[in-house]
C-alpha positions in Angstrom: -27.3 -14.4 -163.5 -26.2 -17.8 -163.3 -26.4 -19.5 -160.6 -24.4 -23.0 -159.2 -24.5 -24.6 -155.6 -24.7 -28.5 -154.1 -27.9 -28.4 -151.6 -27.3 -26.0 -148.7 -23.4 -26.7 -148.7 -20.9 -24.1 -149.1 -18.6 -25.3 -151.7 -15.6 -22.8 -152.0 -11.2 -23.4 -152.8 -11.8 -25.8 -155.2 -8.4 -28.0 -156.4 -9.6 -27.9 -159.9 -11.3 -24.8 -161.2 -14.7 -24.9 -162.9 -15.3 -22.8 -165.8 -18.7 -21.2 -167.2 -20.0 -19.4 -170.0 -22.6 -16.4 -170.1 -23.7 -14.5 -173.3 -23.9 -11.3 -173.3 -27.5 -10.6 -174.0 -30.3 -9.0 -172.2 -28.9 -6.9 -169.8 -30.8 -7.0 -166.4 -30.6 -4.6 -163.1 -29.1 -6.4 -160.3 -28.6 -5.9 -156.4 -26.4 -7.2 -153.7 -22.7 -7.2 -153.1 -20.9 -8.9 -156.4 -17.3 -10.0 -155.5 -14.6 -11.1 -158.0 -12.8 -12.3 -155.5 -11.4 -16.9 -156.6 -12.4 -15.9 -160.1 -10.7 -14.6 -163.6 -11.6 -14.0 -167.0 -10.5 -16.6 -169.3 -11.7 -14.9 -172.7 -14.4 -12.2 -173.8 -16.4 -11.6 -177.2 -18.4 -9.0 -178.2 -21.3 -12.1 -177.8 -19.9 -14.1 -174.9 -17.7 -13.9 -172.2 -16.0 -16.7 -169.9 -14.6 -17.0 -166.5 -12.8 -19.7 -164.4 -13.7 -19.7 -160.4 -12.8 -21.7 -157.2 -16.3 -22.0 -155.8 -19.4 -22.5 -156.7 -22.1 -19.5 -155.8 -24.0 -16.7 -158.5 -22.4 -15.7 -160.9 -22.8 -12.5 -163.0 -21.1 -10.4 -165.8 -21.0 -6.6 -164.5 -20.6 -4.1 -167.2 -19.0 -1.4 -166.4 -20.6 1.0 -168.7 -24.2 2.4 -168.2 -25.0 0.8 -171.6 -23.1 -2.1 -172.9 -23.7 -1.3 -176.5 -21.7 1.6 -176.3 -18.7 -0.9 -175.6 -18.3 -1.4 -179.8 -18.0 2.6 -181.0 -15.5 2.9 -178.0 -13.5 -0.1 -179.0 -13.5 2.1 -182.7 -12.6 5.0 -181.8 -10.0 3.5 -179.5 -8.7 1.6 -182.3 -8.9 4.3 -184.9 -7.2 6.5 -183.0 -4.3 4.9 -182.0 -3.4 3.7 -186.1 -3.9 7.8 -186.2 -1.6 8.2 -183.5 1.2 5.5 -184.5 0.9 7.3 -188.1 2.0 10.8 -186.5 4.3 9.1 -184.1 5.8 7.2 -186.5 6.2 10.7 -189.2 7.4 12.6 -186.0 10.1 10.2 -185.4 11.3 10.2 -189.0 11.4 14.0 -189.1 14.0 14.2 -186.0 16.0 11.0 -187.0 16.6 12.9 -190.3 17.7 16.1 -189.1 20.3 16.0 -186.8 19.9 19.8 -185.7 16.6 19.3 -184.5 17.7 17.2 -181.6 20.3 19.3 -180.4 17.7 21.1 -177.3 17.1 18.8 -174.5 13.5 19.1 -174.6 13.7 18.2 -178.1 15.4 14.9 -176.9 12.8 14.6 -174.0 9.9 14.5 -176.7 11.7 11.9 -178.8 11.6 9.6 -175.5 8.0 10.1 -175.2 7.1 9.4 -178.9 9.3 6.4 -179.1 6.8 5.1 -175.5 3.6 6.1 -177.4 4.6 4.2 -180.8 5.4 1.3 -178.7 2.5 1.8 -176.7 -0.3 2.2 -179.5 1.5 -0.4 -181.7 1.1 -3.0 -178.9 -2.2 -2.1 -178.1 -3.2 -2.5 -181.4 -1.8 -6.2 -181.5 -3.2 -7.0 -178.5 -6.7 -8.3 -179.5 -4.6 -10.4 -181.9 -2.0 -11.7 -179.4 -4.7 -12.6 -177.1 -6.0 -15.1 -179.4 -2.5 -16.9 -179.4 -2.9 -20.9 -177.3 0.9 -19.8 -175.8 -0.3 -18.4 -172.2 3.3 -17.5 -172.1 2.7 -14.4 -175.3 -0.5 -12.8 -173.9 1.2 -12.6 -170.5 4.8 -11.0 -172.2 2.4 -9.0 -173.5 0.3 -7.7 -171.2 3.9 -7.4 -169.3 5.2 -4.9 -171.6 1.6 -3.0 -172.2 2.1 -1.6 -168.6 5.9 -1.1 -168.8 5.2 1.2 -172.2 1.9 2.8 -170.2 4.1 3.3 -167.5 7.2 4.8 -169.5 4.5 7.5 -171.4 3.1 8.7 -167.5 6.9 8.9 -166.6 8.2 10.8 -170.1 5.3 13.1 -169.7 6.7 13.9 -166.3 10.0 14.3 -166.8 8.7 16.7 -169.7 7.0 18.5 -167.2 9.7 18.6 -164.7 12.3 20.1 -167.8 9.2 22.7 -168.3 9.5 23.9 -164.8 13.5 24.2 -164.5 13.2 25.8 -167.7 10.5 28.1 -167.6 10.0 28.8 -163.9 12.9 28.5 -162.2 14.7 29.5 -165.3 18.6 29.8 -163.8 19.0 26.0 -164.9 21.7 24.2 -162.6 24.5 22.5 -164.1 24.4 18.6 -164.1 26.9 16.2 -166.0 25.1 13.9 -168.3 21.8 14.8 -168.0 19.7 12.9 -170.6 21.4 10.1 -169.3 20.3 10.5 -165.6 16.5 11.4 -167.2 17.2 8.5 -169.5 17.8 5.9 -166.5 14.2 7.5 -164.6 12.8 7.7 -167.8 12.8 4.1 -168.6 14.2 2.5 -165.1 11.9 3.5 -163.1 8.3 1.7 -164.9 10.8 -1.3 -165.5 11.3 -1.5 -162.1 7.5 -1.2 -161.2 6.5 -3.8 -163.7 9.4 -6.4 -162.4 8.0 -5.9 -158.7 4.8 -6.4 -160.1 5.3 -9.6 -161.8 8.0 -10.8 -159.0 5.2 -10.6 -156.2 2.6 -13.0 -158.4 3.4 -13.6 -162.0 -0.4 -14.6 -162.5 -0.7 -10.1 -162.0 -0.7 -10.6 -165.9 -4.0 -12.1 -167.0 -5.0 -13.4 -170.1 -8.0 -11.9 -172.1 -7.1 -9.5 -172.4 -3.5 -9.5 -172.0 -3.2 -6.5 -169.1 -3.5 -6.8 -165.4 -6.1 -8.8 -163.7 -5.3 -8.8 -160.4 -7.3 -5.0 -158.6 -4.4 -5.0 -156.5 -1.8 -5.2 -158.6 -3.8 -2.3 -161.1 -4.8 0.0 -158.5 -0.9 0.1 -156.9 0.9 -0.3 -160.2 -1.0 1.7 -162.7 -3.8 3.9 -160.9 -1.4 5.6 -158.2 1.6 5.8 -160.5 -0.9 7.9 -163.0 -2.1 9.8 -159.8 1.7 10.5 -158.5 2.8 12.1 -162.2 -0.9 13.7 -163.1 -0.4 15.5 -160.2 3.3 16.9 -160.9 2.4 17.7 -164.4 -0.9 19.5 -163.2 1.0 21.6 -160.8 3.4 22.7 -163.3 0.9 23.4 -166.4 -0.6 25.9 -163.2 2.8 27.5 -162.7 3.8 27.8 -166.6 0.6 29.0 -167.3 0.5 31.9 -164.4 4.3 32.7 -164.8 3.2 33.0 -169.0 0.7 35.5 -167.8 3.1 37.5 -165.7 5.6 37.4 -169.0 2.8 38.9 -170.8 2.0 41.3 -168.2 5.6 42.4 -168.1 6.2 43.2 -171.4 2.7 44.2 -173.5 5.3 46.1 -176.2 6.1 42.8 -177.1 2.8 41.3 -178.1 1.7 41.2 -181.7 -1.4 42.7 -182.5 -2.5 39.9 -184.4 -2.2 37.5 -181.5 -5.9 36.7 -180.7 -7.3 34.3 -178.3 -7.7 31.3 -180.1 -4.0 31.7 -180.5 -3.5 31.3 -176.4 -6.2 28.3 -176.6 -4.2 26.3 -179.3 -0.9 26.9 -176.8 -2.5 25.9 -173.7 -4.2 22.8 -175.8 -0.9 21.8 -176.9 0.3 22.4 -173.5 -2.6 20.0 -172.0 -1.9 17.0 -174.9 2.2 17.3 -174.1 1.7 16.8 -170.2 -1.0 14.3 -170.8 -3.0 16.0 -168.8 -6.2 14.5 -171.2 -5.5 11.2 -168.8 -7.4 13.0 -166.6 -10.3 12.5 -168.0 -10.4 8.9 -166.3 -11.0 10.7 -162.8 -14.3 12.3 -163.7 -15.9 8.6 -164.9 -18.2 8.4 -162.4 -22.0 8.5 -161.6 -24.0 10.0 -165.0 -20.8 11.9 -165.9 -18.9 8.1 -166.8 -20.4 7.7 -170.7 -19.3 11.4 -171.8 -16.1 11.2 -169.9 -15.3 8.1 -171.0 -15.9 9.1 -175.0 -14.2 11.6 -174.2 -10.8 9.7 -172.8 -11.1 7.5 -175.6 -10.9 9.8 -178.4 -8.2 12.7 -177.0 -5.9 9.7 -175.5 -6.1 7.3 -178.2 -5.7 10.5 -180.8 -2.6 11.8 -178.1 0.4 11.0 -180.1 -1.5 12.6 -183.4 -0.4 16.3 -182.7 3.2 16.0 -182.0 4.5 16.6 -185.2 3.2 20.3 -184.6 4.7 20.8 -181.2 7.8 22.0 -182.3 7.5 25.0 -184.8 10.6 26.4 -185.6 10.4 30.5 -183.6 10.5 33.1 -186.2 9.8 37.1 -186.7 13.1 37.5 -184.8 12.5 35.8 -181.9 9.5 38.3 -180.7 7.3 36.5 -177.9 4.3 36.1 -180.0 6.2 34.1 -182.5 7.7 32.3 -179.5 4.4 32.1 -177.3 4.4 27.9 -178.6 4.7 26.9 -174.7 5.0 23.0 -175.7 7.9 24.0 -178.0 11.5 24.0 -176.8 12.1 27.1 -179.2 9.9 28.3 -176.7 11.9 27.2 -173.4 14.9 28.4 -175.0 13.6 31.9 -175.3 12.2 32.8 -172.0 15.5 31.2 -170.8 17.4 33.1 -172.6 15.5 36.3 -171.9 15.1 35.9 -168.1 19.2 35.4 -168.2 19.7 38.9 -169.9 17.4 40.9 -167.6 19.1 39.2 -164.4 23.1 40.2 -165.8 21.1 43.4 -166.1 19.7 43.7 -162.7 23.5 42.6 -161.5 
């Protein structure tokens, strides 16, 4: 704890900010209410880590993690992961751009979108560290600016993913609409540019620098935390409804099931389900108390590594079609079936 103050005086909205550096050694337990309020960070280190504030008073770094040595294999994994990630991305892109057919189903376009926002995503995650170490204020703040517009665009593609998933699988009778990529297109990508615009409108100095993201609570908690909340919750509720109306299919028609079909089968569905929807953000909600160190490993390693199994998603259906070759919920071979099969049995029941 440092500590700065002029006799008994209360010294407060300074015209010029002062600036201080604390190293980040010897960790101590501290009381009292801590308050970031007339204060930003100006750069971190593993070693040392400095802020600029209005007023003079104590002064403390806060860790947010129970142990700040576990900061270092986090930022690893992190790091590992997404180059993993932007690999896979990067090979699952390829693979559609090459073959023409492959894009013909919409959800097939819909997963494009989303791969393109995690490539971008990872890649300028990965630079970021770099970035931040530019002099131009101007670069760290472009590219914290565009770190929340591609965060944003995966939350949103992931939902509109979801939202395809329910007209397609639950709802099934799909109604007719004129240019519909393009509509999901203008959502898909309008919608987090208009968030981030608002963002930056209201108080350009929302985008901090070191690190280049958001440093304003506000700004975070409105902009990033209840946008993740709004489409967690969509894509939650419909992983519950495909996954009971899935049961129901199975329920319906046990002559259909292969008899090699086994459980871990069903898990590896429902897992690729869970990655698709990004349902492994969710992760973040349970960092808390004595659960945040496992949770928090755990959120780093299955979303940095969530772009790594797309390239799987989409199996080709095969043995004719039969639901156990088509039980591949994330795949749109998969959407196409049970669409295709609910249509049949209602001309039937007509």
């Amino acid at each position: 704890v440092l500590g700065s103050s002029v006799a008994n005086l209360s010294i407060s909205n300074l015209t010029e900010n002062i600036e201080f550096t604390i190293q980040n050694i010897n960790p101590a337990q501290v009381r009292g209410g801590w308050s970031s309020a007339g204060c930003f960070l100006v750069n971190a280190t593993p070693d040392y880590t400095t802020c600029s504030c209005d007023h003079l008073t104590s002064f403390a770094i806060l860790l947010g993690l129970p142990d700040h040595q576990q900061a270092r294999p986090l930022t690893f994994i992190t790091y590992i992961g997404c180059g993993i990630s932007a690999v896979f991305l990067a090979a699952t892109l390829l693979s559609y751009l090459s073959f023409e057919k492959l894009l013909r189903d919409i959800p097939a376009k819909i997963l494009v979108q989303l791969c393109v926002s995690l490539l971008l995503l990872n890649l300028l995650f990965l630079l970021d560290g770099w970035l931040a170490q530019h002099p131009s204020s101007g670069l760290c703040i472009s590219t914290a600016f565009f770190l929340h517009y591609f965060l944003l665009t995966s939350f949103t593609w992931a939902g509109l993913e979801a939202l395809h998933m329910y007209l397609s699988v639950v709802q099934v009778f799909l109604p007719y609409l004129s240019r519909y990529m393009l509509k999901v297109s203008l959502i898909g990508w309008g919608l987090p540019l208009l968030v981030v615009i608002v963002t930056i409108s209201v108080d350009k100095d929302n985008y901090g620098l070191v690190p280049c993201w958001l440093r304003n609570d506000v700004a975070f908690y409105v902009g990033v935390v209840a946008y993740f909340l709004l489409v967690f919750a969509l894509c939650l509720l419909v992983f519950i409804m495909v996954m009971v109306q899935l049961a129901r299919i199975k329920r319906q028609n046990p002559h259909n099931q292969s008899p090699s079909r086994g459980v871990l089968t069903d898990v590896r569905s429902i897992t690729g389900l869970v990655i698709l929807l990004g349902l492994t953000w969710g992760f973040a909600l349970f960092s808390w108390g004595p659960l945040v160190l496992p949770f928090t490993y755990l959120f780093s390693i299955f979303n940095s590594l969530q772009g790594a199994p797309h390239p799987f998603f989409y199996p080709p259906a095969s043995n004719g079609g039969t639901f156990a070759a088509s039980f591949r919920v994330s795949s749109p071979f998969f959407i196409r079936w049970v669409g295709r099969r609910f249509r049949v049995r209602g001309q039937r029941n007509i």
